[in-house]
C-alpha positions as CSV (number, residue, x, y, z in Angstrom):
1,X,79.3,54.7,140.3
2,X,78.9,58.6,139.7
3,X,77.5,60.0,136.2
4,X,80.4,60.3,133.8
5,X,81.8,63.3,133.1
6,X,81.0,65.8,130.7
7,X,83.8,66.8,128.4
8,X,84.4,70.4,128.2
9,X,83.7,72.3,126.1
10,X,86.5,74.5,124.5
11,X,86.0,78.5,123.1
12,X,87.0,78.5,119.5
13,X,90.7,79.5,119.4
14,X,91.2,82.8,119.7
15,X,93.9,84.1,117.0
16,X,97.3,85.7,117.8
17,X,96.9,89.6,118.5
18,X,99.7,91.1,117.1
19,X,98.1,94.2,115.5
20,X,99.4,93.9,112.0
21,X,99.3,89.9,111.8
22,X,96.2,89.3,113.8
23,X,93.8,88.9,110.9
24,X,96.0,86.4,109.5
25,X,97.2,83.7,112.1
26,X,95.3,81.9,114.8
27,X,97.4,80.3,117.2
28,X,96.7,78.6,120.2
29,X,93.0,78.7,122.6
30,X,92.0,80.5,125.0
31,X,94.0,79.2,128.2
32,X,97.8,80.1,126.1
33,X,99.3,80.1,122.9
34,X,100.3,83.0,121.3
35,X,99.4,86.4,122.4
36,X,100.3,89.9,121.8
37,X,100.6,93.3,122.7
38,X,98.8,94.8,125.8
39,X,98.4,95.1,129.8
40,X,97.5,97.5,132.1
41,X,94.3,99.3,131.3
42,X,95.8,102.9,130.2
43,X,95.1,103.9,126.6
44,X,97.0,102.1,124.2
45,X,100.4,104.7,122.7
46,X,100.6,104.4,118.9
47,X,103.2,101.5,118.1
48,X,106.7,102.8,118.1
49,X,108.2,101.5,114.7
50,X,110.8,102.2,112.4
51,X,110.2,102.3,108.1
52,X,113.2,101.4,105.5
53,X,112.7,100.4,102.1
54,X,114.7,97.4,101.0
55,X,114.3,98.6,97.5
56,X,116.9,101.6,97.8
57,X,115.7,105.1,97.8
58,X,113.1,106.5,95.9
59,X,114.2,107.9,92.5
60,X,111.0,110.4,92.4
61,X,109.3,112.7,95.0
62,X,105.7,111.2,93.9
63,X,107.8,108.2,94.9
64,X,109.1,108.7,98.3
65,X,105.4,110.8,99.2
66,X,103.7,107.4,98.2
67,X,106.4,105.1,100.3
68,X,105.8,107.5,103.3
69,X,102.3,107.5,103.1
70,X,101.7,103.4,102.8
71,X,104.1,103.3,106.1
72,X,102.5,105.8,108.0
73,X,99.1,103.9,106.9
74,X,100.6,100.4,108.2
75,X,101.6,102.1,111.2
76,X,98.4,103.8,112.1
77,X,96.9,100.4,111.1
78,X,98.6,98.8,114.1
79,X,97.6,101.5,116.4
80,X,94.1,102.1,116.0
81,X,93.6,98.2,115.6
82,X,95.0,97.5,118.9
83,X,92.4,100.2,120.2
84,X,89.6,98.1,118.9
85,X,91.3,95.0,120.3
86,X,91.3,96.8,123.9
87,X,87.2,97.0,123.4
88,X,86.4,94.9,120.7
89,X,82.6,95.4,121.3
90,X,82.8,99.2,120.0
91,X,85.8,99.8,118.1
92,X,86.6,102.8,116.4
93,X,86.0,103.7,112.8
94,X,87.8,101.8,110.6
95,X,86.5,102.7,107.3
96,X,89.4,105.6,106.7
97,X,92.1,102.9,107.0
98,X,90.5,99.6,105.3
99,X,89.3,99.1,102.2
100,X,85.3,98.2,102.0
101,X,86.1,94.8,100.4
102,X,87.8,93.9,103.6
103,X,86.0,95.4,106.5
104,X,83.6,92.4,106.7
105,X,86.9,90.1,107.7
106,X,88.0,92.9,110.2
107,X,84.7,93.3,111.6
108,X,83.9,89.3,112.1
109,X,87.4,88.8,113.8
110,X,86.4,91.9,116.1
111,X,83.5,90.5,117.2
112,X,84.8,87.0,117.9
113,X,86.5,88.6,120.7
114,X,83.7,90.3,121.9
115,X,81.8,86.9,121.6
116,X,84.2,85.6,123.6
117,X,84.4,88.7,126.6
118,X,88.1,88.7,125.3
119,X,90.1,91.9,124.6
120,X,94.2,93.1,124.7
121,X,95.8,95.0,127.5
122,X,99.0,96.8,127.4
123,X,101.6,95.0,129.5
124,X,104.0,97.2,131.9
125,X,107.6,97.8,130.3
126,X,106.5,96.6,127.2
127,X,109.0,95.3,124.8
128,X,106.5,96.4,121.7
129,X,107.7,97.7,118.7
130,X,106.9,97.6,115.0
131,X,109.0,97.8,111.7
132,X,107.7,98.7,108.1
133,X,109.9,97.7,105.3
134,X,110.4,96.9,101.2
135,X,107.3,99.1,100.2
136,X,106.6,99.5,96.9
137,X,104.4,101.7,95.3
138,X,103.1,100.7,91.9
139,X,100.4,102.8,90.5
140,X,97.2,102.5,92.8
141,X,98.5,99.3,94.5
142,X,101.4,99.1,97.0
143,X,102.8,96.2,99.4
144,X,104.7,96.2,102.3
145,X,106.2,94.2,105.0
146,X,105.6,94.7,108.7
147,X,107.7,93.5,111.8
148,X,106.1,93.2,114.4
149,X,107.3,92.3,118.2
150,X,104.0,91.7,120.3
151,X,103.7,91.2,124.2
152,X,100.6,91.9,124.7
153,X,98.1,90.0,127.7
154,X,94.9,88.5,126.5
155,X,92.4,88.9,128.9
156,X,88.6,88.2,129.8
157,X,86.9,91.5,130.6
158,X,84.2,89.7,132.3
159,X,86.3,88.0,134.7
160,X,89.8,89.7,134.7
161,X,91.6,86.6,134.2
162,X,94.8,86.3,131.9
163,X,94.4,84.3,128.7
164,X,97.4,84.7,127.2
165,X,100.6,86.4,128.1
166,X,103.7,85.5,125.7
167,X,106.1,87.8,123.4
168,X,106.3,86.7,119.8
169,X,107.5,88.2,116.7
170,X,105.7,88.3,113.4
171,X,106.6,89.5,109.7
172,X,103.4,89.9,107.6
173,X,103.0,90.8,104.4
174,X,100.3,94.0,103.4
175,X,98.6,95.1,100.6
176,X,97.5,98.6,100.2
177,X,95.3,100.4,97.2
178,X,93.5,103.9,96.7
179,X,91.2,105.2,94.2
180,X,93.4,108.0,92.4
181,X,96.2,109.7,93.4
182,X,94.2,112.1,95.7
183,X,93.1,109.0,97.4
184,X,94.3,107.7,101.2
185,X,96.0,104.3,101.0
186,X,93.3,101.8,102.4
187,X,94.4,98.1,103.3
188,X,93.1,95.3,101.2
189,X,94.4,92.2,102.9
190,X,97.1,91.0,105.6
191,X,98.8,87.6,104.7
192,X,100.9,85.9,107.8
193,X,104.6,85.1,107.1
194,X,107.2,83.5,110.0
195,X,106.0,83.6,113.6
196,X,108.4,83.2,116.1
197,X,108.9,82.9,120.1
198,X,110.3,85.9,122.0
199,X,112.2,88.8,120.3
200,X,113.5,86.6,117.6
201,X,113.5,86.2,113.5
202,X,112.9,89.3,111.6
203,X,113.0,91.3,114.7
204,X,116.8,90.8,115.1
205,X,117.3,92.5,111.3
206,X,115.1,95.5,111.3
C-alpha cells in the first residue's frame, strides 16, 4: 500500500471584496464564494453611485454641506479601497479617509491579501455600481448606508489564476466622525447588513 495522503491544507478564507463591505463580511475561501468588483488590469474608475437621503431634505445649508460631504467620503472610500485591493502589498494612503482608531483593521485585512498573492481586477462590462443613502449628520458623528453591487474577479497575482468570480449585492452600514467642523469626515467602522446573489435586494430599491 502507498503512504496515505496528506490533507490539504486550505488558505484562510479570503473575505468578500466589495469595497464598502469588505472589512466586514468574509464569505467563502479561496477556490469561490463571494467575490467582488474587478477584472482586466486597467486602473480601477471611481465607483459610479448614486446618494439620496431617506430622511427628506435637509432643513439647513450646514446640513445638506455635511450630507454631501459624508457621501462623497463613502464614495471615495469605495474607490480608493478598491485601488489598494488591486495591489494590496502598497496601497495608497489611507489616513485622509479613515480614522486612526481604525486603520490597524484596514491595514491587517490589506495585507491578508498580500499574504495570500491575492488582489481584485476589474471585470469587462462590469455591472458595478454603488448607492449612498439615509445619512445623517449629527454633530461630529454621521452614519450612512451604502449599496453596493460588486462583480469583481479575485485573482492570484503570482499565478494569474481566478479565485473568485460572482456578482453579489451588499447594504452596509457606515460610520463617519471629524474633529470640528473644519474637519474632513474620516470613517470609524463598516458593519455588514444583507448579502445577496446577483443584482438583487437593496440593489433593486436604490
Amino acid at each position: 500500500m502507498g503512504k496515505p495522503r496528506r490533507p490539504k491544507r486550505h488558505q484562510r478564507a479570503l473575505p468578500a471584496v466589495a469595497f464598502v463591505v469588505a472589512l466586514a463580511v468574509a464569505l467563502g475561501g479561496c477556490g469561490g464564494g463571494h467575490r467582488s468588483r474587478a477584472g482586466s488590469d486597467p486602473a480601477p474608475s471611481a465607483p459610479r453611485g448614486t446618494s439620496t437621503t431617506s430622511a427628506g431634505t435637509p432643513s439647513t445649508t450646514s446640513t445638506k454641506l455635511d450630507v454631501a460631504a459624508v457621501t462623497a467620503l463613502v464614495q471615495t472610500w469605495a474607490a480608493t479601497y478598491e485601488a489598494a485591493l488591486a495591489n494590496p502589498a502598497t496601497p495608497p494612503d489611507l489616513s485622509g479617509i479613515v480614522a486612526p482608531s481604525y486603520l490597524p483593521t484596514v491595514a491587517a485585512r490589506l495585507q491578508q491579501y498580500a499574504a495570500q498573492h491575492a488582489a481584485v481586477r476589474p471585470k469587462p462590462n462590469s455591472q458595478h455600481r454603488l448607492a449612498v443613502y439615509d445619512v445623517k449628520v449629527e454633530g461630529m458623528s454621521a452614519t450612512a448606508t451604502a449599496c453596493e453591487v460588486n462583480d469583481a474577479l479575485l485573482v492570484n497575482t503570482t499565478t494569474g489564476q481566478v479565485l473568485g468570480d460572482n456578482t453579489f449585492t451588499a447594504e452596509t452600514s457606515v460610520s463617519l466622525e471629524r474633529a470640528d467642523t473644519t474637519d474632513g469626515w474620516r470613517l470609524t467602522q463598516i458593519s455588514a447588513g444583507p448579502t445577496t446573489q446577483g443584482i438583487s435586494g437593496c440593489a433593486l430599491q436604490h
